[in-house]
C-alpha positions in Angstrom: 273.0 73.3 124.5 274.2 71.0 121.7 272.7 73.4 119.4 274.3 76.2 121.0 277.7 74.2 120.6 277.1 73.4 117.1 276.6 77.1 116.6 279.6 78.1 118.3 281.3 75.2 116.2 280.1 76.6 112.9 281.0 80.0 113.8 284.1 79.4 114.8 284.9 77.0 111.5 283.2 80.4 109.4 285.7 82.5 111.1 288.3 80.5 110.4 287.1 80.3 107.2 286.9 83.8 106.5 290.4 84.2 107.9 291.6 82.0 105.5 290.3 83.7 102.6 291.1 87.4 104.1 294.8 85.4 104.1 294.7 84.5 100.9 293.3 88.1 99.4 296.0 89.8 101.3 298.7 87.2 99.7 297.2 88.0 96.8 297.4 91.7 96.9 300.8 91.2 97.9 302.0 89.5 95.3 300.3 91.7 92.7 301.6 94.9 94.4 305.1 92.9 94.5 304.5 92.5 91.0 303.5 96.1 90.0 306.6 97.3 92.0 309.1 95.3 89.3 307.2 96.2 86.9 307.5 100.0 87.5 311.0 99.6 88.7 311.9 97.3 85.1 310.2 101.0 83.5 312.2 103.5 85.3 315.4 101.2 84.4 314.2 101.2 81.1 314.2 104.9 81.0 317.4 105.6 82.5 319.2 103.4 80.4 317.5 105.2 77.3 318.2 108.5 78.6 322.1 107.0 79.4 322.3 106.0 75.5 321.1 109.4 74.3 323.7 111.0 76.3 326.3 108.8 75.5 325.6 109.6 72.0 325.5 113.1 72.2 328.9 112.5 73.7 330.2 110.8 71.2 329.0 113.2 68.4 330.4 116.1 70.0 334.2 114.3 70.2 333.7 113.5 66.9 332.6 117.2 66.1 335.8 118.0 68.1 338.3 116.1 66.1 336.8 117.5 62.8 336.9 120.8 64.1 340.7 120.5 65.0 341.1 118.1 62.0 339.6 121.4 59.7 341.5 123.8 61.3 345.2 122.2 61.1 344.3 122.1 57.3 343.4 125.6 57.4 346.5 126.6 58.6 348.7 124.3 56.2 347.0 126.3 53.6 348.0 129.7 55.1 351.3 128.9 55.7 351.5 127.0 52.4 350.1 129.9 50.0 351.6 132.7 52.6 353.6 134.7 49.9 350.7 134.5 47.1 349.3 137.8 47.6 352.7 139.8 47.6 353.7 137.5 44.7 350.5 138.5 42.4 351.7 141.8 43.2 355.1 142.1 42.1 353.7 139.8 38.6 353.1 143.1 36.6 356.4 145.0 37.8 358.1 141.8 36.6 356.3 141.9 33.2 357.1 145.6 32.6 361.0 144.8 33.4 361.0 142.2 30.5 359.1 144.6 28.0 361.9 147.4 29.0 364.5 144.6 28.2 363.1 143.8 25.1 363.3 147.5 24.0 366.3 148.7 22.0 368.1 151.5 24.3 370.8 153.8 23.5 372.1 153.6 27.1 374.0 149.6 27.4 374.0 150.6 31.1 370.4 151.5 32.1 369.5 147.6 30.4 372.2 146.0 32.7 370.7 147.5 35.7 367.0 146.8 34.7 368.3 142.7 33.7 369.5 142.9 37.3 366.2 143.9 39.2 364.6 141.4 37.2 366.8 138.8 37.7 367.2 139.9 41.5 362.8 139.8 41.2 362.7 136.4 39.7 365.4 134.9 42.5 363.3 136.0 45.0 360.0 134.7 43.7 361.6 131.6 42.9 363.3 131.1 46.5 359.3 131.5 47.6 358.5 128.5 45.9 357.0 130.7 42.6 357.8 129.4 39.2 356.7 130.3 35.8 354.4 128.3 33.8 356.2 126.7 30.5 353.8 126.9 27.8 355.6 127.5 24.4 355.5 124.0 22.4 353.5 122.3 25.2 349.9 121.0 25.1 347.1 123.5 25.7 346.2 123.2 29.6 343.1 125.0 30.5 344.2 124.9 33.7 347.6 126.8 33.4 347.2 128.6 29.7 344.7 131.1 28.8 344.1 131.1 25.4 343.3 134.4 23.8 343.8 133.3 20.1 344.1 130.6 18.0 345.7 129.9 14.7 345.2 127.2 11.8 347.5 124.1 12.6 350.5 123.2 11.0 353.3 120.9 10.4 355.6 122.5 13.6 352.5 123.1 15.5 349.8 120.3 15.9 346.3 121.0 17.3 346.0 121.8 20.9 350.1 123.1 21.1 350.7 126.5 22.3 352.5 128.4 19.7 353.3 131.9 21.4 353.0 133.0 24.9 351.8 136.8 25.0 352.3 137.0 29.0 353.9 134.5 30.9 351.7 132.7 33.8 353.2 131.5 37.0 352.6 129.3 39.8 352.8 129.1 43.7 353.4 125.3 44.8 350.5 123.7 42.9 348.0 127.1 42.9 347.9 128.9 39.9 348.8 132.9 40.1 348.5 133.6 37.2 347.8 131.7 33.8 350.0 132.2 30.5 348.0 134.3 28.0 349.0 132.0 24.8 348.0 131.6 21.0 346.7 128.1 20.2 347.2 125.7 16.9 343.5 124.6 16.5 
């Protein structure tokens, strides 16, 4: 019977034993599924704040997109509105041109050269109120930018290198766009 006890002893201190370490491995699985869990839940956190600073990004390009959209589009219409009358004004150029080579003609009639002075006087008043001026070039510096030159001529004492010495067509601007050059001879 003793030995039967001491059996029963050992059994029960190998059960206990066992239950111990079953204790232990399901602490242990507990902790490393606790531990898996963070770590999944530290990855989806990850990805959703990734995903958040793409959008925000996106987001921000797209207002800034916006802006120069509307940014592009109020200088657009500045332009329009500032260069409305060019079109009409390169129009009425060579109409204005042929009235100063009528003037320049010697006509019997003293009243047909009245009336023409008139209309182009009437013409230049109106281009002028629209903000069109002509170009001055006689005795200025050659500009490439507002004379054309179509000849040039030897230097001399009145005229210096690079001074326009006739203008052949006057050349006229719109604000600060050129319509039109001035067709001028050059002192080279």
């Amino acid at each position: 019977m003793a030995k039967e006890k001491k059996e029963e002893v050992k059994e029960e201190v190998s059960d206990a034993a066992q239950r111990d370490s079953a204790e232990k491995v399901e602490t242990t699985n507990d902790d490393s599924t606790t531990e898996t869990q963070e770590a999944t839940a530290l990855d989806d956190i990850k990805k959703v704040e990734a995903e958040r600073d793409e959008l925000s990004d996106k987001y921000i390009r797209a207002q800034a997109e916006i802006v120069n959209m509307r940014r592009r589009n109020e200088k657009e219409q500045a332009s329009l509105i500032k260069y409305d009358g060019q079109k009409l004004a390169k129009a009425i150029l060579p109409a204005l041109d042929n009235l100063e080579r009528a003037l320049a003609v010697e006509s019997a009639s003293e009243q047909l050269q009245k009336g023409v002075q008139m209309v182009q006087t009437d013409l230049l008043k109106a281009l002028k109120d629209n903000s069109v001026a002509e170009i001055e070039a006689e005795g200025q510096n050659f500009d490439p930018n507002m004379h054309q030159a179509v000849q040039t001529v030897p230097a001399d004492d009145d005229h210096p290198a690079d001074t326009v010495v006739q203008v052949l067509q006057k050349g006229y601007i719109l604000k600060d766009r050129v319509l039109r050059p001035a067709m001028v001879i050059v002192a080279q």
